[in-house]
LUMVORO-395155 format. One record per residue: residue in one letter; x, y negated, z of N, C-alpha, C in turn. Coordinates in steps of 0.001 Angstrom, whole numbers, plus 500000, padded with zeros to 6 digits. Each point is the difference from the previous one (the first is absolute). Example, Ala and Ser with C-alpha at 12.3 -4.5 7.8 and 13.67 -1.06 7.14 Angstrom:
BEGIN
PT/aa/nc1/nc2/nc3/cac1/cac2/cac3/cc1/cc2/cc3
PT/A/513190/505690/507800/499110/498810/500000/500900/498800/500000
PT/S/499650/498950/499280/500820/498810/500060/499230/498910/500730
***
This chain:
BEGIN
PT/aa/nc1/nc2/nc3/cac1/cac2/cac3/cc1/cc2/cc3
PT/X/393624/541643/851518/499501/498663/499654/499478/500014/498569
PT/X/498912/499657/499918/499657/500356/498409/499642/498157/499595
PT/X/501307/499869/499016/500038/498745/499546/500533/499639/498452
PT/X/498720/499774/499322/500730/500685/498650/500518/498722/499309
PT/X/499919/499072/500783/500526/498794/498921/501529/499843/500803
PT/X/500914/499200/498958/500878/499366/500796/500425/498372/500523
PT/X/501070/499786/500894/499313/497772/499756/500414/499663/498335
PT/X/500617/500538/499449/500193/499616/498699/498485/499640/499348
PT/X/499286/501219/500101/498475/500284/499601/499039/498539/500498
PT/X/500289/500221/501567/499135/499158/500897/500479/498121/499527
PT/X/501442/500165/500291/500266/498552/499938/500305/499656/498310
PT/X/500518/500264/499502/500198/499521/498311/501346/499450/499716
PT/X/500741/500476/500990/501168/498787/500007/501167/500289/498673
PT/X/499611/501060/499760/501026/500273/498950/499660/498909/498627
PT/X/498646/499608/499766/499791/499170/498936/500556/498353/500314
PT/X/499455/500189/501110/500636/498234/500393/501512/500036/499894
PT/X/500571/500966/500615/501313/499704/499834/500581/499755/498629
PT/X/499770/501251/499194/499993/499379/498648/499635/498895/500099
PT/X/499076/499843/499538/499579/498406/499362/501513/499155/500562
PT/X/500402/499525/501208/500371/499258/500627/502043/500081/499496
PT/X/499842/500914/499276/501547/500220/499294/500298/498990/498865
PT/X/498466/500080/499374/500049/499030/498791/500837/498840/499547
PT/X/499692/499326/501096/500041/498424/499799/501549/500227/500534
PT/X/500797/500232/500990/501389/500027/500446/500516/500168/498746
PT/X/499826/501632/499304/501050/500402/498513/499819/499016/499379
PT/X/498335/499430/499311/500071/498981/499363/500877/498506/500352
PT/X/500266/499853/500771/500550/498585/500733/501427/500564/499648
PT/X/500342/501516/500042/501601/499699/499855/499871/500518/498330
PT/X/499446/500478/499311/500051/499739/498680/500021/499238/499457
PT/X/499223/498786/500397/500098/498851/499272/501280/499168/500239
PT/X/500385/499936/501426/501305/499155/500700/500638/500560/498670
PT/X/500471/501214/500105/500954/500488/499393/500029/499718/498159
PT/X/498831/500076/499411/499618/499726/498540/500565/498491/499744
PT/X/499497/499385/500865/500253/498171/500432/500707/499755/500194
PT/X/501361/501013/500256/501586/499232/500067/500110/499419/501220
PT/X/499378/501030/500532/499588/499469/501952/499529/498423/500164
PT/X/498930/500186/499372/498891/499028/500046/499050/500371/501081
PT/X/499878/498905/500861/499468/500044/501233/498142/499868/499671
PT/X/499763/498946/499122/498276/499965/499178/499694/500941/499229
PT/X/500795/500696/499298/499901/501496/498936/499483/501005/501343
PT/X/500845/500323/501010/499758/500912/500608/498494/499677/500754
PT/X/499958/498782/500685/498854/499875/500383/498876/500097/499287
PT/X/500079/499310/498919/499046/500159/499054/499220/501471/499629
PT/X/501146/500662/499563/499488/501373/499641/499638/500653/501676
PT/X/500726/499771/500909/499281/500755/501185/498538/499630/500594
PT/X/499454/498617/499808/499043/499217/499515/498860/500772/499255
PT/X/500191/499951/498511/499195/500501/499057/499934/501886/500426
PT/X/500725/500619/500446/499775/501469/500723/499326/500102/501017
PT/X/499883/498786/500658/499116/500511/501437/498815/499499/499303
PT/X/499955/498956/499268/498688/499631/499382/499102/501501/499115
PT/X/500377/500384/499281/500221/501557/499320/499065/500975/500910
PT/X/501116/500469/501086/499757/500620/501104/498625/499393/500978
PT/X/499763/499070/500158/498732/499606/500520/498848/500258/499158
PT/X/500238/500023/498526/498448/499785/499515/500267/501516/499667
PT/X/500573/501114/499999/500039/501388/499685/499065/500240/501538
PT/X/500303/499670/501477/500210/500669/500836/498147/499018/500597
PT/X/499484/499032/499242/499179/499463/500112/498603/500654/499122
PT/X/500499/500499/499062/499699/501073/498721/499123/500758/500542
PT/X/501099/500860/500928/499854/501340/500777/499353/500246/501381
PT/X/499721/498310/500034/498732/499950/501346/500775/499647/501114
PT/X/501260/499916/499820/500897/499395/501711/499253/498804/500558
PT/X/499844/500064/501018/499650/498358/500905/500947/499113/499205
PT/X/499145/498859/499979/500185/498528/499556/501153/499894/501290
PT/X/500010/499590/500814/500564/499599/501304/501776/500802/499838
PT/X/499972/501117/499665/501014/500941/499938/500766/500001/498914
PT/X/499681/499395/498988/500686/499466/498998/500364/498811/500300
PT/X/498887/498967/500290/501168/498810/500389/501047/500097/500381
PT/X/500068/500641/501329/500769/500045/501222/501435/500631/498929
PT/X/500200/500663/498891/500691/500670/498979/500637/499057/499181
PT/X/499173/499065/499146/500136/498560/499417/500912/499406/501058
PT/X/499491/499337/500825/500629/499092/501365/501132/500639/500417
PT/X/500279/501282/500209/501425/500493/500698/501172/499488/498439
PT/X/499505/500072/498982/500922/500196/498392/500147/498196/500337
PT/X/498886/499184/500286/500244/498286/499484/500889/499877/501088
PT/X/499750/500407/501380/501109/499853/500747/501723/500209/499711
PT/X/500177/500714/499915/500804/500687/499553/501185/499214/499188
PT/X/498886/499965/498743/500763/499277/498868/499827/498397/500368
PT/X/499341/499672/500696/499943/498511/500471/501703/500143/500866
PT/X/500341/500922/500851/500997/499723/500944/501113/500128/499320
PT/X/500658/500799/498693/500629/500217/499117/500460/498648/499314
PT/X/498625/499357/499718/500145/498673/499156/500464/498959/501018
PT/X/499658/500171/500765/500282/498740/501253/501812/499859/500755
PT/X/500260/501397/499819/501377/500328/500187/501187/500426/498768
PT/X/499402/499913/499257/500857/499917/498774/500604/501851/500044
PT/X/499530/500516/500787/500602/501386/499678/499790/501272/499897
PT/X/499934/500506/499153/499128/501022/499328/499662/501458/501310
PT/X/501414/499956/500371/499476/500748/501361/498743/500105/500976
PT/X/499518/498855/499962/499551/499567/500790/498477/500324/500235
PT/X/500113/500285/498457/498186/500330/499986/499600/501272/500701
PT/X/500800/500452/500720/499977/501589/500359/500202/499481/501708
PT/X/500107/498560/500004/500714/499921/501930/498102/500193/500527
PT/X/498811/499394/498864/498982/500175/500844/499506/501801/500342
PT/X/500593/500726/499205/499892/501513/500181/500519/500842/501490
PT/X/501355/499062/500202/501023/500837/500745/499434/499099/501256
PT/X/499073/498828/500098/499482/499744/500952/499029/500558/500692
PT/X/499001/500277/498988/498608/501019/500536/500511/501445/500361
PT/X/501251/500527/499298/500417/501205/500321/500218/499852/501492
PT/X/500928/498919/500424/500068/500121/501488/499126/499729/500988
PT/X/499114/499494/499676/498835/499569/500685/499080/500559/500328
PT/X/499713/501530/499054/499635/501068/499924/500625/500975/500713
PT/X/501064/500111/499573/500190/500786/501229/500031/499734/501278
PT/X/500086/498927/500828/499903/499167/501101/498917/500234/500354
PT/X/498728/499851/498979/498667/500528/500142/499270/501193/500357
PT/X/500702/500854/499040/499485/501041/500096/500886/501085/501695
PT/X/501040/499534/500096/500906/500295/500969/498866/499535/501743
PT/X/499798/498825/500070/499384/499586/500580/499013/500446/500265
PT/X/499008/500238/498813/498778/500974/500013/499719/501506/500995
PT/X/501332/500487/499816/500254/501195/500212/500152/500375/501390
PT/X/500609/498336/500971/500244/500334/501152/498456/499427/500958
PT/X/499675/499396/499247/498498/499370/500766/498932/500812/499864
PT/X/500463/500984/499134/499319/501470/500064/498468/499336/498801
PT/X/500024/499302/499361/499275/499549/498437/500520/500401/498871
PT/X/500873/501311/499607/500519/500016/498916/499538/499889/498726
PT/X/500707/498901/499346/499122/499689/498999/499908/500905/498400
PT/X/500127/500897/500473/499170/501213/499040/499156/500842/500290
PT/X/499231/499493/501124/499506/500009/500496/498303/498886/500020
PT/X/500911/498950/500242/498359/499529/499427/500337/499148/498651
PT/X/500913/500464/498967/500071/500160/498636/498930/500799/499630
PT/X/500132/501280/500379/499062/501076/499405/498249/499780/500805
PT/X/500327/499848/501113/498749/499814/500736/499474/499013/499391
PT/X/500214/498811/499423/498936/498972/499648/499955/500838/498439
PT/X/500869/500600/499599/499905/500177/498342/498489/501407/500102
PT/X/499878/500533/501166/499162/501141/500033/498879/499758/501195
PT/X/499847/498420/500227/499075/499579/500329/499711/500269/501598
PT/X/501110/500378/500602/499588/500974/501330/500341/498282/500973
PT/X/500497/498986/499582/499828/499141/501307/501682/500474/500731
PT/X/499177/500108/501512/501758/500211/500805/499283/501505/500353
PT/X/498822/500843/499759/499417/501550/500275/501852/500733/500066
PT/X/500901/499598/498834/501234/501161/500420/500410/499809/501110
PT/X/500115/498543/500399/501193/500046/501638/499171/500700/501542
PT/X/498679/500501/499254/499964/500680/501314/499730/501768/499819
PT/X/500623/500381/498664/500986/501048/499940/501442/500244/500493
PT/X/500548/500348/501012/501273/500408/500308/500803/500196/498971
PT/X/499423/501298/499640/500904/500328/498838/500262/499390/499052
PT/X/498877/499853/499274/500514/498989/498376/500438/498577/500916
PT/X/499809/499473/500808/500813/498827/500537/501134/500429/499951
PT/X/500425/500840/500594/501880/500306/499507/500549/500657/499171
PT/X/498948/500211/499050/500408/500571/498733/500255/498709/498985
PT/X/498971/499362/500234/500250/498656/499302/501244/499110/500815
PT/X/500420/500117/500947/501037/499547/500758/501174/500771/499385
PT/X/500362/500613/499894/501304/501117/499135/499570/499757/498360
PT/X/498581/500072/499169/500740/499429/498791/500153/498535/500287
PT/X/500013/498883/500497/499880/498340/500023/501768/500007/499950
PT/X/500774/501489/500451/501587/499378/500466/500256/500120/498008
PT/X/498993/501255/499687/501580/500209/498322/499258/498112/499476
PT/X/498684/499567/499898/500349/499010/499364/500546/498964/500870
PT/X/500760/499476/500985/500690/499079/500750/501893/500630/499329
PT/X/499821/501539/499784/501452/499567/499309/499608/500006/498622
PT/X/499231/500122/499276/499685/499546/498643/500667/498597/499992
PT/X/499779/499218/500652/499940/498438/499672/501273/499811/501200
PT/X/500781/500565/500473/501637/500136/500463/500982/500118/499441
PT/X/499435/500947/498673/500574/500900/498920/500061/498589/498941
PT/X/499038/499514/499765/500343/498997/498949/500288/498700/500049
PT/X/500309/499532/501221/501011/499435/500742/501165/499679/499702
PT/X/500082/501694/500221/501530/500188/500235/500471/500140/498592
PT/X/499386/500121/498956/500638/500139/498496/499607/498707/499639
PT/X/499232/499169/500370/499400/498737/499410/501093/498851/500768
PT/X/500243/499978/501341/500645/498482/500322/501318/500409/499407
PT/X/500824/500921/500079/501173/499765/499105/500309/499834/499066
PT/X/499073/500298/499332/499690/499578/498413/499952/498410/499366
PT/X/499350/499675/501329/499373/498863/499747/501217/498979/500614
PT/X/500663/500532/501040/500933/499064/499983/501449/499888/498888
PT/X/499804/501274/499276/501104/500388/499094/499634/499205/498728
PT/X/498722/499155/499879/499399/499030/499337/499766/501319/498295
PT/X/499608/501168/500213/499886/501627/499245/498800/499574/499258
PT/X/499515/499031/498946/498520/499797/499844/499569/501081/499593
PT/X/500662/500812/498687/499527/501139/499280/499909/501296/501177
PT/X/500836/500262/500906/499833/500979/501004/499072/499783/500815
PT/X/500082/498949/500433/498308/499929/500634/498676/500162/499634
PT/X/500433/499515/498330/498467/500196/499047/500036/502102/500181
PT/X/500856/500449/499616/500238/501442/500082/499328/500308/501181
PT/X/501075/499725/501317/499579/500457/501016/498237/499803/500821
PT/X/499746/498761/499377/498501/499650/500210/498513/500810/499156
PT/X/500512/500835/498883/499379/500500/499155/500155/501626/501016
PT/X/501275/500659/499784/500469/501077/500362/499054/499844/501947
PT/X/499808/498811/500837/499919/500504/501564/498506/499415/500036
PT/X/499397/499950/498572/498144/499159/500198/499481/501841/499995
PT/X/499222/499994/498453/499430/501202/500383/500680/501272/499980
PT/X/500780/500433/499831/500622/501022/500624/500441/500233/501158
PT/X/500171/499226/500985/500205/500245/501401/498680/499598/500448
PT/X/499210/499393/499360/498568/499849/500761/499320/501565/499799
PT/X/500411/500440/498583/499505/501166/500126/500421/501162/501033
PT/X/501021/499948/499911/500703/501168/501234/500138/499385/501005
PT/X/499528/498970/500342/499627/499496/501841/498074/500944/500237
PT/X/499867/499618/498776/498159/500778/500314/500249/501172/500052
PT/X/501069/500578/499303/499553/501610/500136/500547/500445/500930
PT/X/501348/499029/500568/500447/500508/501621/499146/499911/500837
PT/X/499507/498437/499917/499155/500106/501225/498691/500926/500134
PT/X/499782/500423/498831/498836/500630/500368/500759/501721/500341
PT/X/500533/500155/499704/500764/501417/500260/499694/500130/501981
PT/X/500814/498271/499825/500501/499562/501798/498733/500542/500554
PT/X/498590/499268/499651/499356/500206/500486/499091/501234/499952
PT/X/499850/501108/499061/499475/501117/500260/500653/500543/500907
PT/X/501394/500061/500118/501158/500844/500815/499464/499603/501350
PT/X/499508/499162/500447/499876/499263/500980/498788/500351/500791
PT/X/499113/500212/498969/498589/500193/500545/499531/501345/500330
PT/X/499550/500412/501155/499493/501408/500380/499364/500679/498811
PT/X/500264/501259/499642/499523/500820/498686/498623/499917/500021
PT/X/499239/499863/501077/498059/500148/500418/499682/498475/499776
PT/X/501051/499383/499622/499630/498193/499958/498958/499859/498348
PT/X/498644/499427/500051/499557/499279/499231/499926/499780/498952
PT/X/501725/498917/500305/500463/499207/499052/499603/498471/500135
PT/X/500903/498848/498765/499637/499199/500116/498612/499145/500693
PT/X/499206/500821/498547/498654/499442/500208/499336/500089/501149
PT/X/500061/500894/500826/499493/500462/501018/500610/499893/501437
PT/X/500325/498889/500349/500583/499725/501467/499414/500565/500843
PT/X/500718/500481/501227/499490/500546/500803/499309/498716/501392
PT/X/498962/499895/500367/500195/498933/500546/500253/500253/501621
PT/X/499871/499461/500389/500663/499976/501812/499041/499164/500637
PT/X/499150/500339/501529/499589/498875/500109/500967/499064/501038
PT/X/500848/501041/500671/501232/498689/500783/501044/499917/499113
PT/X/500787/498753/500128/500852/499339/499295/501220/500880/499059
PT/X/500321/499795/499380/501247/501302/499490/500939/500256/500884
PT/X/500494/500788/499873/501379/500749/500803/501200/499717/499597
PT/X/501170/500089/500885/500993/499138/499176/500694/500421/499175
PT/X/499339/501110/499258/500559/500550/498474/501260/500311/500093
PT/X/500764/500471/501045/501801/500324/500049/499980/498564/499756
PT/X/499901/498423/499947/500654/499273/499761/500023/499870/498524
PT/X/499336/500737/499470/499521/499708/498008/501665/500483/499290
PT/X/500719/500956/501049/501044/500761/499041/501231/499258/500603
***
């Protein structure tokens, strides 16, 4: 398979994730500076995503994709303020975590895995992969490491959160953004060379089919 980039390369996710650490540490730096001040923390988690938007606006990111960055932080700290508890700003995190995986889990059995047409719209191919066999269940086997990516932080995030842990969650939310986003890309892409016939392509190059795909072992 001669494929010289990796999804790190293709998708970018290692920068977003960064970015997206920001505003959490900041929110528990400030709680914490503030004498567990519930407006200190927001505030400063506030003025960081603000920061983080015009750096990442700088650098040519979609308008649209930063909002959506802004809006997850006002949420957040809106639900924090509304409940009086600092925990809380992290319950809209541990929500999308599960929802995601529900998603991406789902994806996997309807045979759409969505790293699949993650990468396919990011490399312009449309749905051209799902009528590759192969990379259809190659992208079906990496879609499982990120469904336990977001199992994994779950499971360190709701106990935390019910242990009312603000500073461990700020930790644990810094420590499971881009560093496990990073080593979910380099698994999955491992997943998926391992996966793909050695004479395969590669990404870019789907193989196409003109009858429907095959049932891929069931995508692993």
């Amino acid at each position: 398979m001669a494929e010289p980039e990796s999804l790190a390369e293709v998708l970018g996710g290692r920068r977003a994730a960064l970015d997206a650490t920001v505003p959490p540490v900041a929110f528990v730096a400030g709680w914490v500076i503030g004498g567990r001040s519930l407006g200190t923390g927001t505030a400063a988690a506030l003025v960081a995503a603000l920061v983080v938007a015009a750096l990442r606006l700088r650098q040519g990111d979609r308008p649209r994709a930063v909002l959506i960055g802004l809006l997850g932080v006002g949420v957040a700290a809106l639900i924090a303020l509304r409940t009086g508890r600092a925990e809380d700003f992290f319950l809209l995190q541990i929500v999308t975590n599960a929802l995601s995986a529900l998603a991406w889990a789902v994806s996997i059995v309807i045979r759409w895995p969505l790293l699949g047409v993650v990468v396919g719209t990011v490399l312009g191919q449309k749905t051209r992969w799902r009528r590759d066999p192969a990379l259809l269940r190659a992208y079906g086997k990496g879609s499982w490491v990120w469904v336990l990516q977001y199992v994994l932080r779950l499971a360190v995030f709701v106990p935390l959160w019910a242990a009312h842990a603000v500073v461990a969650l700020g930790v644990a939310r810094a420590v499971l953004t881009w560093p496990l986003v990073a080593a979910c890309l380099a698994v999955s892409w491992w997943v998926i060379r391992r996966s793909l016939p050695a004479d395969h392509p590669g990404l870019r190059h789907p193989r196409a089919e003109s009858s429907a795909p095959a049932d891929a072992d069931h995508l692993g």
